[in-house]
TORPA-4810 file (N, C-alpha, C, O; in nm, 3 decimals):
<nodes>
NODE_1_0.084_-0.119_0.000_0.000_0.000_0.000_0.088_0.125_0.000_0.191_0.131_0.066_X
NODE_2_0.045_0.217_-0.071_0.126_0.366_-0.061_0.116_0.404_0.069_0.041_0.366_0.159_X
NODE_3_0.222_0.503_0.066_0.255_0.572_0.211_0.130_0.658_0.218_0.072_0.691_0.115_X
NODE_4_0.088_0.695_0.339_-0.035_0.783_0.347_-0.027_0.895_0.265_-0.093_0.921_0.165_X
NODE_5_0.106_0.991_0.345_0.118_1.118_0.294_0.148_1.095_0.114_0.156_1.203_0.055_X
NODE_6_0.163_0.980_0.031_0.116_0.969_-0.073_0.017_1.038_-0.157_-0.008_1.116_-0.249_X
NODE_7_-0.039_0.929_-0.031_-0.226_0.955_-0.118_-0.263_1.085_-0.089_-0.309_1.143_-0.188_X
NODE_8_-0.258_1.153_0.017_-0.301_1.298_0.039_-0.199_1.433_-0.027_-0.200_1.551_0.007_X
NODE_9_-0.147_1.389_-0.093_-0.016_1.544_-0.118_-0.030_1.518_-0.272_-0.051_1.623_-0.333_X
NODE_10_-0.026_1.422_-0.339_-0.061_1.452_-0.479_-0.228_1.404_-0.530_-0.328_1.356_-0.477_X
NODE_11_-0.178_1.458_-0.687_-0.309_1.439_-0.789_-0.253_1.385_-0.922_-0.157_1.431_-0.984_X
NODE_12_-0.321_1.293_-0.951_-0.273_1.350_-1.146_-0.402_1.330_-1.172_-0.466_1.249_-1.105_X
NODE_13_-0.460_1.400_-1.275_-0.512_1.442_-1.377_-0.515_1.475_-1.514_-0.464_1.575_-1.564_X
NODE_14_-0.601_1.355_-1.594_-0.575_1.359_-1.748_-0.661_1.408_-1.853_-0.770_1.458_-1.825_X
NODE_15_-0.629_1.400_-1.950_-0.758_1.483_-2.044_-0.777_1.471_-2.187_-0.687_1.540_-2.234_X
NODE_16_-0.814_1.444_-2.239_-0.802_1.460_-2.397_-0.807_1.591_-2.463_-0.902_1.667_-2.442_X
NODE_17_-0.697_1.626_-2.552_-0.703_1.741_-2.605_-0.793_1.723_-2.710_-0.782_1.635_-2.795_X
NODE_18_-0.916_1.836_-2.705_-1.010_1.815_-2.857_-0.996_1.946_-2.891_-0.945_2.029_-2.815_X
NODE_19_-1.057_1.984_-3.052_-1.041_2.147_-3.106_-1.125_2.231_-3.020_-1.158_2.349_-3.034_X
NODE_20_-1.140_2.186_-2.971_-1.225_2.369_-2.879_-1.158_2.380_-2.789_-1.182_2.471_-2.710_X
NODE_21_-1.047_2.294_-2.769_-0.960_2.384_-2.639_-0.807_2.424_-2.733_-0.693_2.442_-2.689_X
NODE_22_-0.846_2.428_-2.842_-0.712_2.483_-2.945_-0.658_2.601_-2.997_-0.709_2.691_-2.932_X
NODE_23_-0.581_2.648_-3.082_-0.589_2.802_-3.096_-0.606_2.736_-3.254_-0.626_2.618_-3.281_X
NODE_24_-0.594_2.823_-3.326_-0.571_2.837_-3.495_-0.459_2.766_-3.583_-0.437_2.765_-3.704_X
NODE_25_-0.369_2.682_-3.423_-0.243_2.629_-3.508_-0.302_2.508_-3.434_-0.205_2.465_-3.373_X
NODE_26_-0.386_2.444_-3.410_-0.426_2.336_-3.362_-0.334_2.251_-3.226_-0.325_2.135_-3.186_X
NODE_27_-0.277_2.385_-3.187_-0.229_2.352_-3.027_-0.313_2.413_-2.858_-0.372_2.517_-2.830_X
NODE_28_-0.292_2.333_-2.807_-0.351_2.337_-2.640_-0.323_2.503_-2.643_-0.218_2.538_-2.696_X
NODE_29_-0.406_2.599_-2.593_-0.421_2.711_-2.563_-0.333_2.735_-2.422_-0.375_2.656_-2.337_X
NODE_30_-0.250_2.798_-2.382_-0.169_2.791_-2.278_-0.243_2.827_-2.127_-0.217_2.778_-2.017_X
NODE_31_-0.347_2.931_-2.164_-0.425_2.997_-2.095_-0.540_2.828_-2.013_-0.563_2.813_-1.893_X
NODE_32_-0.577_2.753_-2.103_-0.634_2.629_-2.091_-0.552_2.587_-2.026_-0.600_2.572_-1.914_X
NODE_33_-0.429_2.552_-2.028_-0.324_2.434_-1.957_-0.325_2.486_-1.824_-0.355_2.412_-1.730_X
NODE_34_-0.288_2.641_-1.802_-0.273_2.677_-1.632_-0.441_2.691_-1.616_-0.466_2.767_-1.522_X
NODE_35_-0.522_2.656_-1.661_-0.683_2.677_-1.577_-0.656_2.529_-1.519_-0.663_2.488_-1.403_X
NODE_36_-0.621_2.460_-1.644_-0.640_2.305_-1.550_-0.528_2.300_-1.469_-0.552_2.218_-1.380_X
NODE_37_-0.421_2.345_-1.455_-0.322_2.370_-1.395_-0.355_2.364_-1.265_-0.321_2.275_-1.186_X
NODE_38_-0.467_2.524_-1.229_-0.475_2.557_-1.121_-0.566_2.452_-1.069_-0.557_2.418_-0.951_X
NODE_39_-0.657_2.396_-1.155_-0.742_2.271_-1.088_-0.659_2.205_-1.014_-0.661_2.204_-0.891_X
NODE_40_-0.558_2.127_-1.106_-0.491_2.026_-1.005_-0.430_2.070_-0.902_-0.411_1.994_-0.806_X
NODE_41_-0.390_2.188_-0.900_-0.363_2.243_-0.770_-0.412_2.257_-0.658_-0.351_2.251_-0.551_X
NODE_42_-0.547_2.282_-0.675_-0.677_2.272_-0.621_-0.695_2.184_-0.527_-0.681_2.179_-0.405_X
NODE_43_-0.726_2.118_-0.609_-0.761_1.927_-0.561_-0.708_1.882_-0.479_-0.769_1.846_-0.379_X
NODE_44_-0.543_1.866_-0.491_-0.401_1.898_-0.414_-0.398_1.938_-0.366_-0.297_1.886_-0.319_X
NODE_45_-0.429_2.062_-0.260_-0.397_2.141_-0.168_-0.559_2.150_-0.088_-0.567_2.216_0.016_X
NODE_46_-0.681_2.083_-0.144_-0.791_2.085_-0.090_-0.784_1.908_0.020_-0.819_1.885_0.136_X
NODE_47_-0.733_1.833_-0.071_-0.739_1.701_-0.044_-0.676_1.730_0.085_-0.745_1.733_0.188_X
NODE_48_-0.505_1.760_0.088_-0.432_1.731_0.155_-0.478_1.797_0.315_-0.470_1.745_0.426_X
NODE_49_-0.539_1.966_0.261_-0.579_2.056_0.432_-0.724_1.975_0.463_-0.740_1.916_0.570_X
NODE_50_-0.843_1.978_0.342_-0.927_1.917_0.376_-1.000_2.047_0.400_-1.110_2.038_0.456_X
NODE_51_-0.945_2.201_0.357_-1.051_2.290_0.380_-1.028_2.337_0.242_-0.938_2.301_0.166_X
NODE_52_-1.153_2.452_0.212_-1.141_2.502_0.072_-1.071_2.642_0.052_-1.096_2.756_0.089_X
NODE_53_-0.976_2.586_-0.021_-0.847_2.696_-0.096_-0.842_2.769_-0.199_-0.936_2.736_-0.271_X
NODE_54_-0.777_2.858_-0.249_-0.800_2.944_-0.325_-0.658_2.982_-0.348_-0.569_2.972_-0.264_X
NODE_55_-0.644_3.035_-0.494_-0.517_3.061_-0.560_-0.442_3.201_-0.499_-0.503_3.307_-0.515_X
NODE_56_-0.318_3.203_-0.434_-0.270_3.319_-0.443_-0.174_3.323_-0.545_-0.190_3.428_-0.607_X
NODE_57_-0.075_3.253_-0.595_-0.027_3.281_-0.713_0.022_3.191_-0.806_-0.030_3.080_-0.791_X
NODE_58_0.114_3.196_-0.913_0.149_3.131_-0.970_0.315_3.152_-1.023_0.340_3.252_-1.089_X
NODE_59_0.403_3.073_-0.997_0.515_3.120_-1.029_0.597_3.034_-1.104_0.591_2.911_-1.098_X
NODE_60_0.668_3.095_-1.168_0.788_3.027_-1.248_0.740_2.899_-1.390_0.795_2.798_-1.434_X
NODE_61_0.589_2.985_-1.427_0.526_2.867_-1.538_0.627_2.903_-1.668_0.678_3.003_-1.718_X
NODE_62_0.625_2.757_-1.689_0.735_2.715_-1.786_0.656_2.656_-1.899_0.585_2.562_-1.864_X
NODE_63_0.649_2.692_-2.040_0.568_2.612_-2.160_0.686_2.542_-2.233_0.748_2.625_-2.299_X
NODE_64_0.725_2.446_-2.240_0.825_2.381_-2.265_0.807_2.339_-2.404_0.914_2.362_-2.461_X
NODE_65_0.720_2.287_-2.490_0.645_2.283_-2.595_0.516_2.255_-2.643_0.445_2.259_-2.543_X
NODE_66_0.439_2.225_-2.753_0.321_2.254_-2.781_0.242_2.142_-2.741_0.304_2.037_-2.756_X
NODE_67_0.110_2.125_-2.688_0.011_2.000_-2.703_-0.088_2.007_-2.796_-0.163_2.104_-2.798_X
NODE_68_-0.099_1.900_-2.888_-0.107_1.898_-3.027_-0.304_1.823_-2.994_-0.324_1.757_-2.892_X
NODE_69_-0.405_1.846_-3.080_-0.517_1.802_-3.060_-0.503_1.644_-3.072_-0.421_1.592_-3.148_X
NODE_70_-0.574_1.587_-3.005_-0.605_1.426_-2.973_-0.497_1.366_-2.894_-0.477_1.244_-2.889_X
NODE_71_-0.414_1.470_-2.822_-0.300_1.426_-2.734_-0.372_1.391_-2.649_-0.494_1.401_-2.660_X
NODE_72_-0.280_1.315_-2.487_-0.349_1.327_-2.444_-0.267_1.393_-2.313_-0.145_1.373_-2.311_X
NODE_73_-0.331_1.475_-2.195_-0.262_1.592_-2.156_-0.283_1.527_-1.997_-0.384_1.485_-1.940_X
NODE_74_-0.120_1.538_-1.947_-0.216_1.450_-1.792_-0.054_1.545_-1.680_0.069_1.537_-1.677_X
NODE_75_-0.194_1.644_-1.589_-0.113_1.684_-1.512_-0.124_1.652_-1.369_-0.225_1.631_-1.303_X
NODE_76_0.022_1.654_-1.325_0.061_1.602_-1.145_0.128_1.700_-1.108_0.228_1.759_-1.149_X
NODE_77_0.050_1.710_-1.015_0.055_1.836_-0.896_0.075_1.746_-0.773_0.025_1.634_-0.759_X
NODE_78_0.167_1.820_-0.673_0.250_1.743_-0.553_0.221_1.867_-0.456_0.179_1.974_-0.501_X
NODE_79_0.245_1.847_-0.329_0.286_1.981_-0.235_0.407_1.931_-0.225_0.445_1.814_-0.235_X
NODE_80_0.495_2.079_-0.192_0.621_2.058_-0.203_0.653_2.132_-0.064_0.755_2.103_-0.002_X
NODE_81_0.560_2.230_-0.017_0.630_2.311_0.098_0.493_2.359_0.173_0.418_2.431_0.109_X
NODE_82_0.468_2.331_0.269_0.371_2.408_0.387_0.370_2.518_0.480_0.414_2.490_0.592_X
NODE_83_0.333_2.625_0.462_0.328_2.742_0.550_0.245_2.726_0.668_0.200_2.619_0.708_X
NODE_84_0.229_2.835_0.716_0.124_2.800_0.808_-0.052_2.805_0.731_-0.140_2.749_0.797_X
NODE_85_-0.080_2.852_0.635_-0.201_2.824_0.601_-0.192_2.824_0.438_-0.281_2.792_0.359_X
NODE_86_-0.076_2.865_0.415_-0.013_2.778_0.232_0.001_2.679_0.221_0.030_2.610_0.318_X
NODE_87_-0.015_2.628_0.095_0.067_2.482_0.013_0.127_2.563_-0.088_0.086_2.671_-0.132_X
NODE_88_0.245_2.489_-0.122_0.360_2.514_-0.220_0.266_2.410_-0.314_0.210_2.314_-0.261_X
NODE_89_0.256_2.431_-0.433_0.204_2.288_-0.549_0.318_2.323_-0.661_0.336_2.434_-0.710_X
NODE_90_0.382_2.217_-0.687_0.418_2.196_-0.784_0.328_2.136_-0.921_0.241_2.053_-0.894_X
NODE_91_0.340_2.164_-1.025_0.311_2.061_-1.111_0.341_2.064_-1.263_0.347_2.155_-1.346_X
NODE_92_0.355_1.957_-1.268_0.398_1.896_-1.416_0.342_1.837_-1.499_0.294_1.733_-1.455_X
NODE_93_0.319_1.857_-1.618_0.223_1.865_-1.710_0.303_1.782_-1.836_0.406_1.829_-1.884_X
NODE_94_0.250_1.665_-1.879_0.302_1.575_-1.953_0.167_1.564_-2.078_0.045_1.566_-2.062_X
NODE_95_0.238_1.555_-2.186_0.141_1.512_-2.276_0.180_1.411_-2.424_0.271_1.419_-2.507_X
NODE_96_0.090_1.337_-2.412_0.131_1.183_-2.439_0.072_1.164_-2.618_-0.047_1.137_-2.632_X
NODE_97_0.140_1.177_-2.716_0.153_1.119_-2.866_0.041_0.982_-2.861_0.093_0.877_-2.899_X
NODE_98_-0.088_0.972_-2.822_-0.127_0.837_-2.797_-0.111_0.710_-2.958_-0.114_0.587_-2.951_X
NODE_99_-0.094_0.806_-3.103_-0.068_0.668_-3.158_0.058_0.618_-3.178_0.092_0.508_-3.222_X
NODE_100_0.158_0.762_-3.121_0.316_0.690_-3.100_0.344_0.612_-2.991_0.419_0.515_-2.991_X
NODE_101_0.276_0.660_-2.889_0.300_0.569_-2.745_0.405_0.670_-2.693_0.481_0.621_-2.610_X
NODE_102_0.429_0.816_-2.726_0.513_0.903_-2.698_0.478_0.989_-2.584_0.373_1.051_-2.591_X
NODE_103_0.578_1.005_-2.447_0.544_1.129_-2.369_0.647_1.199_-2.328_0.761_1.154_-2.314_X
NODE_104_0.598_1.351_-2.300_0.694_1.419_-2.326_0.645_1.527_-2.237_0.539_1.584_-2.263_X
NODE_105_0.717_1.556_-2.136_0.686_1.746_-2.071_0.694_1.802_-2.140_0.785_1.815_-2.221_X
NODE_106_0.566_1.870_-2.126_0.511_2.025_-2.184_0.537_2.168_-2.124_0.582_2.273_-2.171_X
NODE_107_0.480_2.121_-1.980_0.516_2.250_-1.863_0.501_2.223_-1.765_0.431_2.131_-1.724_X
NODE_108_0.604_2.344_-1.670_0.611_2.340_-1.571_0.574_2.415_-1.445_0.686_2.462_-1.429_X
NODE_109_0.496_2.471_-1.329_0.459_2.558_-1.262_0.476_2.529_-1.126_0.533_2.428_-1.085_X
NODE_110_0.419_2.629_-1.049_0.446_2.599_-0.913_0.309_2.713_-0.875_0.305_2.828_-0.920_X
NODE_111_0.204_2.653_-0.785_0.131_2.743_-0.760_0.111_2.734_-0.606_0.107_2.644_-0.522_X
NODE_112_0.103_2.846_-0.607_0.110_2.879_-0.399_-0.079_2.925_-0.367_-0.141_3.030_-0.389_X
NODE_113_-0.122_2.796_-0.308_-0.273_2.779_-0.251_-0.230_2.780_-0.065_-0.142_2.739_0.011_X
NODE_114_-0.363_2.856_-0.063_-0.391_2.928_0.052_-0.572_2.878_0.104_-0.673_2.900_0.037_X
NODE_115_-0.566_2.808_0.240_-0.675_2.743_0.294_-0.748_2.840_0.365_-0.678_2.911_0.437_X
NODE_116_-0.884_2.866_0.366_-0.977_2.945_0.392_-1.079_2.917_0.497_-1.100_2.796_0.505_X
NODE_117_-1.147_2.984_0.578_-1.276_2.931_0.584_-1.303_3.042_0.645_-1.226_3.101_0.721_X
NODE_118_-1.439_3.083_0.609_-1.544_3.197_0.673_-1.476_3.280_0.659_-1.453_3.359_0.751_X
NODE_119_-1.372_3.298_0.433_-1.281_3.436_0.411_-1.137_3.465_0.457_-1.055_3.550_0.423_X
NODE_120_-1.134_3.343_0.565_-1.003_3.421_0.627_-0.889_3.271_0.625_-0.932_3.159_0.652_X
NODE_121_-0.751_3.297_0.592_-0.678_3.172_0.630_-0.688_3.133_0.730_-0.721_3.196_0.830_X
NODE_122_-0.642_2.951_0.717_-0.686_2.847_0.852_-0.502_2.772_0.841_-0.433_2.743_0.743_X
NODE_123_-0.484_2.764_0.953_-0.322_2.683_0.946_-0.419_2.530_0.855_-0.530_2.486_0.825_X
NODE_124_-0.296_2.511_0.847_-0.341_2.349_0.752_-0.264_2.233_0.829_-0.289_2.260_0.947_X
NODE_125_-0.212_2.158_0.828_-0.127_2.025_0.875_0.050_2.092_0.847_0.096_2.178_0.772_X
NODE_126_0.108_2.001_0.947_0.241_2.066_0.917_0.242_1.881_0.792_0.161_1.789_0.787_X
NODE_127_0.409_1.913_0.697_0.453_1.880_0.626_0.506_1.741_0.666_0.614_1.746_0.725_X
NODE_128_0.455_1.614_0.646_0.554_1.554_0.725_0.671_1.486_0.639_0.668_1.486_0.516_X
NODE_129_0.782_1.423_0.720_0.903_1.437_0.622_0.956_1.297_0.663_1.050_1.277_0.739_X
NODE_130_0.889_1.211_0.607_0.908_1.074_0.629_1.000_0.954_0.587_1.024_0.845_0.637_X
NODE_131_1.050_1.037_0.446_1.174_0.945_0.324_1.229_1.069_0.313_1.201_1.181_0.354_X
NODE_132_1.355_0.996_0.218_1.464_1.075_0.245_1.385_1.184_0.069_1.417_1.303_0.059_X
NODE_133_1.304_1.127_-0.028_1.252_1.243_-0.105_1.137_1.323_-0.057_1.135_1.444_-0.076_X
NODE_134_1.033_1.256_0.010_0.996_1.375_0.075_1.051_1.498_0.156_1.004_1.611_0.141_X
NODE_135_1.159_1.467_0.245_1.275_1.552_0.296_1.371_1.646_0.183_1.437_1.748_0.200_X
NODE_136_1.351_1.578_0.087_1.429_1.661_-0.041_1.335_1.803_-0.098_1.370_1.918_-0.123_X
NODE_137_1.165_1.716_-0.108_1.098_1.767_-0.179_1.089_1.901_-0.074_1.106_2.011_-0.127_X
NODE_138_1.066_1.897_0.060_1.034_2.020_0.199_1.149_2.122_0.194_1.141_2.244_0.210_X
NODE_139_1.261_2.044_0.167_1.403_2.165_0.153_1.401_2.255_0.015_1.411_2.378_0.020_X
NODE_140_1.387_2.181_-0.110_1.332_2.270_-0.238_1.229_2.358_-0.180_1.234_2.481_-0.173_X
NODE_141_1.161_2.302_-0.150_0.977_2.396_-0.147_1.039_2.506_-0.040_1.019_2.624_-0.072_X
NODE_142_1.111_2.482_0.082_1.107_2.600_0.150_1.252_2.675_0.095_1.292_2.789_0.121_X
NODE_143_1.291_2.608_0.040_1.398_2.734_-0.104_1.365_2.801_-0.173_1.402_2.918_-0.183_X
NODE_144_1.265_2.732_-0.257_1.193_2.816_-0.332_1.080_2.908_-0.261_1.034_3.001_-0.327_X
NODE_145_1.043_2.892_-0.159_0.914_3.001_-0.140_1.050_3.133_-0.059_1.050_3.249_-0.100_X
NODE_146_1.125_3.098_0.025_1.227_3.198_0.035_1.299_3.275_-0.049_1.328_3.390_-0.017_X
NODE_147_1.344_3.215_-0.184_1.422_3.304_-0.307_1.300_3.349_-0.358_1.316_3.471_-0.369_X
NODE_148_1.180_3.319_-0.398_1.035_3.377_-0.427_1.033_3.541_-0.314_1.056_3.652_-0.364_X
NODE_149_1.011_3.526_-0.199_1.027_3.632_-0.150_1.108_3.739_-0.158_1.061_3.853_-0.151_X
NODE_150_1.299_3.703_-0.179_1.375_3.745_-0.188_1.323_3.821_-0.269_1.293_3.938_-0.243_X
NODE_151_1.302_3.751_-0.406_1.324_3.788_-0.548_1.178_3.922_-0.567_1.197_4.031_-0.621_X
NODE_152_1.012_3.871_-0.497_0.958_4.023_-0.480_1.013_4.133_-0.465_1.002_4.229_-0.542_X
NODE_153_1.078_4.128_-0.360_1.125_4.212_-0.256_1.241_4.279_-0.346_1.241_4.400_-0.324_X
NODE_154_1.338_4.243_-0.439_1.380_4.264_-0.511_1.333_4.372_-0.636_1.375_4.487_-0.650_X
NODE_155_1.257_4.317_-0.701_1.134_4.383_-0.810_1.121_4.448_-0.756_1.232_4.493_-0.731_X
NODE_156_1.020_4.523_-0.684_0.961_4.631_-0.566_1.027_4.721_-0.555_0.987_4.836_-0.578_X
NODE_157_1.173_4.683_-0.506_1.290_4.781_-0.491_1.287_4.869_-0.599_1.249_4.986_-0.597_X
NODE_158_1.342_4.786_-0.722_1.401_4.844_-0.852_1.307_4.869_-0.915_1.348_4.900_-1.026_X
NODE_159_1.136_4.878_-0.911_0.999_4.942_-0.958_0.987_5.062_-0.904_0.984_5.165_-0.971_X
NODE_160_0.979_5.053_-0.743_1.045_5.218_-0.677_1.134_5.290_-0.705_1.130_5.411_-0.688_X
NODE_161_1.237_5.222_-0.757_1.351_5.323_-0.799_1.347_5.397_-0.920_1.412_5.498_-0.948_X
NODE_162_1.236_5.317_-1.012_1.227_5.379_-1.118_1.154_5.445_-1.140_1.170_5.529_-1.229_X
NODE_163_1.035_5.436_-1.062_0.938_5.536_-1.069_0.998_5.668_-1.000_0.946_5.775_-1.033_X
NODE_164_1.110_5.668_-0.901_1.185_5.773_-0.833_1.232_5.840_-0.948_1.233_5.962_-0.939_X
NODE_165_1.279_5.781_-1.074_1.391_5.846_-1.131_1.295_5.997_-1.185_1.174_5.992_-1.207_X
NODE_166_1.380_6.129_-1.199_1.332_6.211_-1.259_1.338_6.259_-1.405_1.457_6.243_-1.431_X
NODE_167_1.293_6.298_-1.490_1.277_6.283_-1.664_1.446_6.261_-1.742_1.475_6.189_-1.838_X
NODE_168_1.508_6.321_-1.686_1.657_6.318_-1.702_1.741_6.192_-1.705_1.798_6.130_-1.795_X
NODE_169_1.727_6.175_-1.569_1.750_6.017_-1.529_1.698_5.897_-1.578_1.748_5.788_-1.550_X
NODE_170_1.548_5.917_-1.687_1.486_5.815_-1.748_1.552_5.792_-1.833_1.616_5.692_-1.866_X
NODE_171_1.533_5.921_-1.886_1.622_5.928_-2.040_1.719_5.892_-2.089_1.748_5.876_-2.207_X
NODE_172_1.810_5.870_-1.942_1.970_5.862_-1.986_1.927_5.724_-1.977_1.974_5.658_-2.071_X
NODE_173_1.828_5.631_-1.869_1.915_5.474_-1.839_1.824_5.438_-1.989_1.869_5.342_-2.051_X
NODE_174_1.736_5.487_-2.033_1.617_5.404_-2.152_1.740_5.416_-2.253_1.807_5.314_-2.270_X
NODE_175_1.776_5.538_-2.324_1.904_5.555_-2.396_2.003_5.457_-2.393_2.044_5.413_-2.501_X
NODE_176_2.046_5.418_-2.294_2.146_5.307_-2.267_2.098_5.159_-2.272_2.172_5.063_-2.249_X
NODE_177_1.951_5.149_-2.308_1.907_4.997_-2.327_1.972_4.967_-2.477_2.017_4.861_-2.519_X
NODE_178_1.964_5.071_-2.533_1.920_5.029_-2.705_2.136_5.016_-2.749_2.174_4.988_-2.863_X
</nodes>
């Protein structure tokens, strides 16, 4: 039998690509891939707290290449890191050539869900760290939600600074892009 924290920390989820979820070049709409994206995230971070969550963001989505109609599109979402009322979700998005027998990553994301009730966050379960990859997966996840912060906090800075600059000072650093 799978380990508990197995069954409760992931999802996969599959799908058939048909033309109404296509653009004009007869590929998966990207905008489509992170809706179902955020589903599996969902599911994942609903299963695991057991209360109902809601998206605060999405980071570091990666489109790696196209999903072609009659593929078939199957994404796994994991928690990777627990806050006090966050889940870290990873997930990875594979989509499968079904008359080659071909699969291949498409994309990659990480979405940060946040547990609710009556509007307001609820702590969720702490993380538990039972094998030596779950212990791998808790040290990534709390790397990444720390360089995530860093890296706001960063932006912010250098968005203030630029909005500081005065017409002079625009001029010269825009001048120096080209």
């Amino acid at each position: 039998m799978e380990n508990q924290s197995e069954i409760f920390d992931s999802i996969t989820h599959s799908e058939l690509v048909t033309p109404k979820m296509t653009n004009s070049m007869g590929t998966l709409f990207g905008g489509d891939l992170l809706a179902h994206a955020d589903k599996a995230a969902y599911v994942c971070a609903r299963r695991y707290c057991k209360q109902t969550c809601v998206t605060a963001s999405f980071d570091q989505v990666s489109f790696l290449g196209p999903v072609h109609i009659d593929e078939l599109i199957t994404y796994h979402a994991r928690i990777i890191h627990v806050g006090k009322s966050s889940m870290l979700v990873e997930i990875n998005v594979y989509a499968e050539n079904l008359k080659k027998d071909e699969v291949r990553k498409v994309s990659t994301c990480f979405a940060t869900m946040v547990a609710i009730k009556d509007g307001m966050p609820v702590e969720v379960p702490r993380m538990k760290c039972e094998t030596i990859d779950e212990c791998r997966d808790r040290l990534m996840g709390d790397t990444r939600r720390k360089l995530a912060k860093e890296y706001a906090q960063r932006i912010s800075s250098a968005e203030s600074n630029i909005l500081n600059l005065d017409n002079d000072e625009l001029e010269k650093m825009v001048n120096g892009l080209a």
